[in-house]
Chimera marker file (.cmm) of the C-alpha trace (Angstrom):
<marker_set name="trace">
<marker id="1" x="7.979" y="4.897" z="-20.783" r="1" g="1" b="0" radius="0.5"/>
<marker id="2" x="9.365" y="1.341" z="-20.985" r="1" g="1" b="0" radius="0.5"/>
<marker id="3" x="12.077" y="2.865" z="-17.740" r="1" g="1" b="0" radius="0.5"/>
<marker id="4" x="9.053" y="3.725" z="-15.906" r="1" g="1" b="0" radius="0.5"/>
<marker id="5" x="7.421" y="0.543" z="-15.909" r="1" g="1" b="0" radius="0.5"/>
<marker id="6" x="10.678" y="-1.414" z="-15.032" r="1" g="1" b="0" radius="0.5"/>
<marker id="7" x="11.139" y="1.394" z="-12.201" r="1" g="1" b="0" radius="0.5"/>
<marker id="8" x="7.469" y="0.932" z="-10.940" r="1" g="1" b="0" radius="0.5"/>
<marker id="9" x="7.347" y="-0.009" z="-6.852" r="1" g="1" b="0" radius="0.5"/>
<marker id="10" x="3.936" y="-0.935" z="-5.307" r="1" g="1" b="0" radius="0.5"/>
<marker id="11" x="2.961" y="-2.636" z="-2.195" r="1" g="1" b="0" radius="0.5"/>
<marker id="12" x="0.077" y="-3.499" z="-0.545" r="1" g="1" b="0" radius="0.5"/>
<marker id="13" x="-0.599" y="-3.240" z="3.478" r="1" g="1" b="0" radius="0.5"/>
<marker id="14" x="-2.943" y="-5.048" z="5.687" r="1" g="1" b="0" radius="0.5"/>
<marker id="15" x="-4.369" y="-4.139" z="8.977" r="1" g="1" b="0" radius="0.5"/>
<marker id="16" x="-6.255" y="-6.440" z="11.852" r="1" g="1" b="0" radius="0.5"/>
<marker id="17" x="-5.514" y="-4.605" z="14.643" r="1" g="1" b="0" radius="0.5"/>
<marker id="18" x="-6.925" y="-7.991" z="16.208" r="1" g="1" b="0" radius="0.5"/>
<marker id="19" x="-4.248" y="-10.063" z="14.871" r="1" g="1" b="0" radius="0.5"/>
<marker id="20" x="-1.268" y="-7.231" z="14.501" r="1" g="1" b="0" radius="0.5"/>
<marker id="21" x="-0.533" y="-4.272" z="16.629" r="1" g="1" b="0" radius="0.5"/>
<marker id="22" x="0.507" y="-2.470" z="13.423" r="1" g="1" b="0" radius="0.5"/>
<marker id="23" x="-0.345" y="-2.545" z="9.927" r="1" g="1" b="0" radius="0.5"/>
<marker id="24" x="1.498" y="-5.451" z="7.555" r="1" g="1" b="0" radius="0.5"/>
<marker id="25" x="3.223" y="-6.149" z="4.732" r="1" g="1" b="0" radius="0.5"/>
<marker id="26" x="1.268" y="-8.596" z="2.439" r="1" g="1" b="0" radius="0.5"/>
<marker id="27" x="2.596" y="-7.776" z="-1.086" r="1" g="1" b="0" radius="0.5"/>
<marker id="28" x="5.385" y="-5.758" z="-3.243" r="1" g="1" b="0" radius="0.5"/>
<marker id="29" x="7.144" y="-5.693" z="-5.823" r="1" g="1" b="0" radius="0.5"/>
<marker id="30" x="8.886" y="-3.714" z="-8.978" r="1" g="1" b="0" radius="0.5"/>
<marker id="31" x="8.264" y="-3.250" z="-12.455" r="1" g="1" b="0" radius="0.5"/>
<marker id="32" x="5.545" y="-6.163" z="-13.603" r="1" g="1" b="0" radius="0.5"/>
<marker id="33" x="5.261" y="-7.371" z="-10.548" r="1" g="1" b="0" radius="0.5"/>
<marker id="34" x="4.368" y="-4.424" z="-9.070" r="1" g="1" b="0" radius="0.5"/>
<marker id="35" x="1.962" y="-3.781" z="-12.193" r="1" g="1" b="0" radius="0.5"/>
<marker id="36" x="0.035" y="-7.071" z="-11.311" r="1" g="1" b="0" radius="0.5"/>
<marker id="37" x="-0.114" y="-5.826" z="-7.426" r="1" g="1" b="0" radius="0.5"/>
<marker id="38" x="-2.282" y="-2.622" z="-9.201" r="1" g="1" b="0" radius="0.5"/>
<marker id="39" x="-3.792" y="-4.621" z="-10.969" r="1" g="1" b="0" radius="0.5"/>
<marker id="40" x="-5.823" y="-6.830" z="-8.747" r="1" g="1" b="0" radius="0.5"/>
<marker id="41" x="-6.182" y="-3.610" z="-6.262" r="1" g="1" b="0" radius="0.5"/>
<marker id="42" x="-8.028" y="-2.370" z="-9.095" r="1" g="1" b="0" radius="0.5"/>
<marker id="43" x="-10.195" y="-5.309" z="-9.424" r="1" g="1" b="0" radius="0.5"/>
<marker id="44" x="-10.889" y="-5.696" z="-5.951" r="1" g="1" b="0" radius="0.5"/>
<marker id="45" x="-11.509" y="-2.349" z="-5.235" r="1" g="1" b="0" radius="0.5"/>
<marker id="46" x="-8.558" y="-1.530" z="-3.178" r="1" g="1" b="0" radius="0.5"/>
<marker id="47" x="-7.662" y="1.983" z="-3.062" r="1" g="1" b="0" radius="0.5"/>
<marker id="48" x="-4.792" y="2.965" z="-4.053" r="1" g="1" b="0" radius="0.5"/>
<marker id="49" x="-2.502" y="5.701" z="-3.071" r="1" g="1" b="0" radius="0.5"/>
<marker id="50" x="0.722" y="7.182" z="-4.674" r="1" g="1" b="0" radius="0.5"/>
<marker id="51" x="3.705" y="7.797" z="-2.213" r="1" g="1" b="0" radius="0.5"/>
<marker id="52" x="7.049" y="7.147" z="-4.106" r="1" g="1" b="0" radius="0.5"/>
<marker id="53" x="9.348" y="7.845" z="-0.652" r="1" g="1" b="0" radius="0.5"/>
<marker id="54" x="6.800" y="5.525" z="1.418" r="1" g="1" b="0" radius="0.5"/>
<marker id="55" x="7.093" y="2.823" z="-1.500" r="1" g="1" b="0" radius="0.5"/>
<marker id="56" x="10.850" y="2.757" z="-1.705" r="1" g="1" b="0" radius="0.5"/>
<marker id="57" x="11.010" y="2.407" z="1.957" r="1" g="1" b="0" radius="0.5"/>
<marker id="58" x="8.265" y="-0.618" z="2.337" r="1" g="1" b="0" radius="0.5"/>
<marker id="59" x="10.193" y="-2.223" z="-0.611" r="1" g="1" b="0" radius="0.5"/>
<marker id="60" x="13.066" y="-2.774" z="1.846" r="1" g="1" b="0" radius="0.5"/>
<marker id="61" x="10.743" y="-4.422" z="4.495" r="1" g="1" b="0" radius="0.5"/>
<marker id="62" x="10.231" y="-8.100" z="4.202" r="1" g="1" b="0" radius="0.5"/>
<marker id="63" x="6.571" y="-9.286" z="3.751" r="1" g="1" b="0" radius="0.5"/>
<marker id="64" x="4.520" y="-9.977" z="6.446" r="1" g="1" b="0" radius="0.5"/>
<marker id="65" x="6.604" y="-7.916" z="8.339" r="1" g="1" b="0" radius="0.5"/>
<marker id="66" x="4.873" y="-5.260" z="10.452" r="1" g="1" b="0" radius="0.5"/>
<marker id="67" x="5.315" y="-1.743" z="10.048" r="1" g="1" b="0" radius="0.5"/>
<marker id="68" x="7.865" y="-0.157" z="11.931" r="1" g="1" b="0" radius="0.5"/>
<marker id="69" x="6.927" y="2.340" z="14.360" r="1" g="1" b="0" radius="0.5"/>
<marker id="70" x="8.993" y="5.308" z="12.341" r="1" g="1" b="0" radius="0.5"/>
<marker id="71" x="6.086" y="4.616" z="9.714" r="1" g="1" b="0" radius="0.5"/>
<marker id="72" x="3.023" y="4.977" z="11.877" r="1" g="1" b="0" radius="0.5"/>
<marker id="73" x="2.377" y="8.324" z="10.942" r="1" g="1" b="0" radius="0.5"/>
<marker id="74" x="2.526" y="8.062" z="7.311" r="1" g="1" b="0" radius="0.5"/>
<marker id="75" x="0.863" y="5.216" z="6.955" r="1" g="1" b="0" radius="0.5"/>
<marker id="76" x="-2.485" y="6.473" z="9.288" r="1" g="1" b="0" radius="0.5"/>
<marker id="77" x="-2.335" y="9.543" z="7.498" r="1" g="1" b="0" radius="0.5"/>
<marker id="78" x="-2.737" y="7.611" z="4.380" r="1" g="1" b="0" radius="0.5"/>
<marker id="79" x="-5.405" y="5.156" z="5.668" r="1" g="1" b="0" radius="0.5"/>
<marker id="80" x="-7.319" y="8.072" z="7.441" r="1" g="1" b="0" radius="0.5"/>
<marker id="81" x="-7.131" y="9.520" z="3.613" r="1" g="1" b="0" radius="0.5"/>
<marker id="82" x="-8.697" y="6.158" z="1.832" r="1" g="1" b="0" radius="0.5"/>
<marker id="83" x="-11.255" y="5.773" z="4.598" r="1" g="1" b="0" radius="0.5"/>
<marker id="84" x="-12.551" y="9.240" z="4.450" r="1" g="1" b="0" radius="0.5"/>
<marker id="85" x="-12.556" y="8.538" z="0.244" r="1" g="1" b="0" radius="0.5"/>
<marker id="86" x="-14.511" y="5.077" z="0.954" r="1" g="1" b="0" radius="0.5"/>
<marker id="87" x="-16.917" y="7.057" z="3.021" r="1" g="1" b="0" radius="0.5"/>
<marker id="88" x="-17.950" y="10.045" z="0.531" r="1" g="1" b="0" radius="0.5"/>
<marker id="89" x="-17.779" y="6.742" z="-2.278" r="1" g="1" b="0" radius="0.5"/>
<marker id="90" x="-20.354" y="4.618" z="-0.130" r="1" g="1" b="0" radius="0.5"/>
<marker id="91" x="-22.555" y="8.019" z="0.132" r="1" g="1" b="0" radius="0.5"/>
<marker id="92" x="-23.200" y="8.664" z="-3.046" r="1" g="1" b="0" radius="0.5"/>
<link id1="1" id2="2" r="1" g="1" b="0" radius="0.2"/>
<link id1="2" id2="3" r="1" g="1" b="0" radius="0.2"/>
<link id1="3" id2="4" r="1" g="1" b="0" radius="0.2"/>
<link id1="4" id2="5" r="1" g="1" b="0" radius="0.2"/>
<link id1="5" id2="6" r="1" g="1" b="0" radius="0.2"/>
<link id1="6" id2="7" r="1" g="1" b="0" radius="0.2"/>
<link id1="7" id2="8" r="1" g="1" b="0" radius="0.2"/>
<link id1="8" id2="9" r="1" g="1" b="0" radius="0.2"/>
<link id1="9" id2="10" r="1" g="1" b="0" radius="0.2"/>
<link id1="10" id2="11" r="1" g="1" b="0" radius="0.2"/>
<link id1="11" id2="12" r="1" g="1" b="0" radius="0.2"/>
<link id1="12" id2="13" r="1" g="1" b="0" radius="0.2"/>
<link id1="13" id2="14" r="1" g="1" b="0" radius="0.2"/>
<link id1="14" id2="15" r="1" g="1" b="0" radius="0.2"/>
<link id1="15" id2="16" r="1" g="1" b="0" radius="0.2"/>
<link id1="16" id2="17" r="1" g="1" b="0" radius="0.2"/>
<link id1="17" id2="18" r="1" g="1" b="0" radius="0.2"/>
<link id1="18" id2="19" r="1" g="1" b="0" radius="0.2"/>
<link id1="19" id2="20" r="1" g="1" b="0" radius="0.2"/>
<link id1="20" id2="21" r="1" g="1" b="0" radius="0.2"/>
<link id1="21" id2="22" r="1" g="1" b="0" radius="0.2"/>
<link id1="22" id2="23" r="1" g="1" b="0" radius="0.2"/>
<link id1="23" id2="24" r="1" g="1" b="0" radius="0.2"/>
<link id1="24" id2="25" r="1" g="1" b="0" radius="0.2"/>
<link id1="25" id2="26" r="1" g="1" b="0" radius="0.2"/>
<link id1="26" id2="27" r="1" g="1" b="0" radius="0.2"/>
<link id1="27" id2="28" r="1" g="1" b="0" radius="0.2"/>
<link id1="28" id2="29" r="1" g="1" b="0" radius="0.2"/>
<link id1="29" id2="30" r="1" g="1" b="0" radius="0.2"/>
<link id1="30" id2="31" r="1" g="1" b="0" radius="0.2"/>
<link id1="31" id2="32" r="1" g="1" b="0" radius="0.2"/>
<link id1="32" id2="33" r="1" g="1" b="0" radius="0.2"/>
<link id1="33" id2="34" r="1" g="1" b="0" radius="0.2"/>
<link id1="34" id2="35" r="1" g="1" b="0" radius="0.2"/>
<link id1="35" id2="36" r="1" g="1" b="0" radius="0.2"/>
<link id1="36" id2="37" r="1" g="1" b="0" radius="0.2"/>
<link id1="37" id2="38" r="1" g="1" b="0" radius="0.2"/>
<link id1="38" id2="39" r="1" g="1" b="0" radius="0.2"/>
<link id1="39" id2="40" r="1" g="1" b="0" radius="0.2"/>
<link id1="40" id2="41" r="1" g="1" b="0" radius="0.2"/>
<link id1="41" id2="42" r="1" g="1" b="0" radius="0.2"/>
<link id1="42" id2="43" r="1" g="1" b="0" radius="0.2"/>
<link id1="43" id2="44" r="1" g="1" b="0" radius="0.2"/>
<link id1="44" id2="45" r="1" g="1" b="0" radius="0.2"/>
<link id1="45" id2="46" r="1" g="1" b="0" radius="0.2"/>
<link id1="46" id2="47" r="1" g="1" b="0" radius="0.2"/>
<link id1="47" id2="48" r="1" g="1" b="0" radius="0.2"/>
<link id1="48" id2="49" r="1" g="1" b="0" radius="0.2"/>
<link id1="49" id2="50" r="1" g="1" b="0" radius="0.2"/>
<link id1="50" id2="51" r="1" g="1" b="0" radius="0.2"/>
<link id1="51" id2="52" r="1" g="1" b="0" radius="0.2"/>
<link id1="52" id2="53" r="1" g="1" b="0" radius="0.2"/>
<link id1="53" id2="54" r="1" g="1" b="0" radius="0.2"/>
<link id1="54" id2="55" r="1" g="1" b="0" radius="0.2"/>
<link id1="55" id2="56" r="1" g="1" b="0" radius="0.2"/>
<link id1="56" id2="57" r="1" g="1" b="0" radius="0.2"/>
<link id1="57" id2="58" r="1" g="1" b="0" radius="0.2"/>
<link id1="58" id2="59" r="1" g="1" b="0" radius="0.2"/>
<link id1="59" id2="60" r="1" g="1" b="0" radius="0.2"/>
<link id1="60" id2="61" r="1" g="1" b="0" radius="0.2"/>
<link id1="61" id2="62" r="1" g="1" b="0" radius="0.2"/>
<link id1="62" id2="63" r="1" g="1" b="0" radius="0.2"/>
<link id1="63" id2="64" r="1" g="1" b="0" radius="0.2"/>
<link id1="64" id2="65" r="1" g="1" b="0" radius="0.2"/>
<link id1="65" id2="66" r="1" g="1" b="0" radius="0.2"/>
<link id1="66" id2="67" r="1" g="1" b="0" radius="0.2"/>
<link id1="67" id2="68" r="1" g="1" b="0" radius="0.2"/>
<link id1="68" id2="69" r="1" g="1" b="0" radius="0.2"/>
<link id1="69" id2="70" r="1" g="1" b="0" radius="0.2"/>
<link id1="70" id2="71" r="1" g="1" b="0" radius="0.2"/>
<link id1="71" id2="72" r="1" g="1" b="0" radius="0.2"/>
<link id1="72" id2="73" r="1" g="1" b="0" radius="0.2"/>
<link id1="73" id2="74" r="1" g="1" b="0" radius="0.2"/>
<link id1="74" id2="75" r="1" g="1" b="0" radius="0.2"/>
<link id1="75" id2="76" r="1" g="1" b="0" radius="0.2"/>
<link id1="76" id2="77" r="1" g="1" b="0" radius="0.2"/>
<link id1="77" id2="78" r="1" g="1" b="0" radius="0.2"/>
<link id1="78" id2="79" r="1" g="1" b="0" radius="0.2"/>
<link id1="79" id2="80" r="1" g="1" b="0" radius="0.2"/>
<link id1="80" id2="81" r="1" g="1" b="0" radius="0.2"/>
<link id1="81" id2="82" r="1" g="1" b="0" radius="0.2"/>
<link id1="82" id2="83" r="1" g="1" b="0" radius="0.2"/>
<link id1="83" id2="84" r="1" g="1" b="0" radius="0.2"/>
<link id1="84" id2="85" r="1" g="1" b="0" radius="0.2"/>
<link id1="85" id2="86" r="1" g="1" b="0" radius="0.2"/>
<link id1="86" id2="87" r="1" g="1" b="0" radius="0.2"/>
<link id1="87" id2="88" r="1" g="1" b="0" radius="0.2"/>
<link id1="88" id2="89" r="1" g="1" b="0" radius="0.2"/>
<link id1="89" id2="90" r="1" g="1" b="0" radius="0.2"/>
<link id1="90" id2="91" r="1" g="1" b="0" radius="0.2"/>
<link id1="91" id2="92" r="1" g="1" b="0" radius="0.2"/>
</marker_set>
């Protein structure tokens, strides 16, 4: 368990399509670090995904770096995902 939690990626995106023509880095890290990232998502009611691939490869990006275009796809499939869960949320 304790190899887990030192093994632990997360990151956190950003999109203003006003400011940035693609989504951006704003946060990641590893093991506690990325434990405190979850951690406030949680407590601002962020959603949160799980993609360990997509997570490995954002961990090699620098932050507030944009999104390379190799990642568009992913990462709309996975935003199309959490708005479509923040929809059926605010319905109920």
């Amino acid at each position: 368990m304790k190899e887990f939690k030192k093994n632990k990626k997360a990151a956190a995106l950003k999109y203003d399509p006003i400011k940035n023509g693609a989504p951006v880095l704003v946060a990641k890290g590893r093991g506690e670090f990325a434990e405190k990232i979850l951690e406030i998502a949680k407590k601002e009611n962020i959603p949160i995904t799980q993609n360990d691939a997509l997570a490995d490869i954002l961990d090699g990006l620098d932050i507030y770096q944009e999104i390379p275009p190799e990642l568009y796809k992913a990462i709309a499939n996975i935003f199309a995902f959490l708005y479509k869960l923040d929809d059926k949320i605010s319905l109920r």
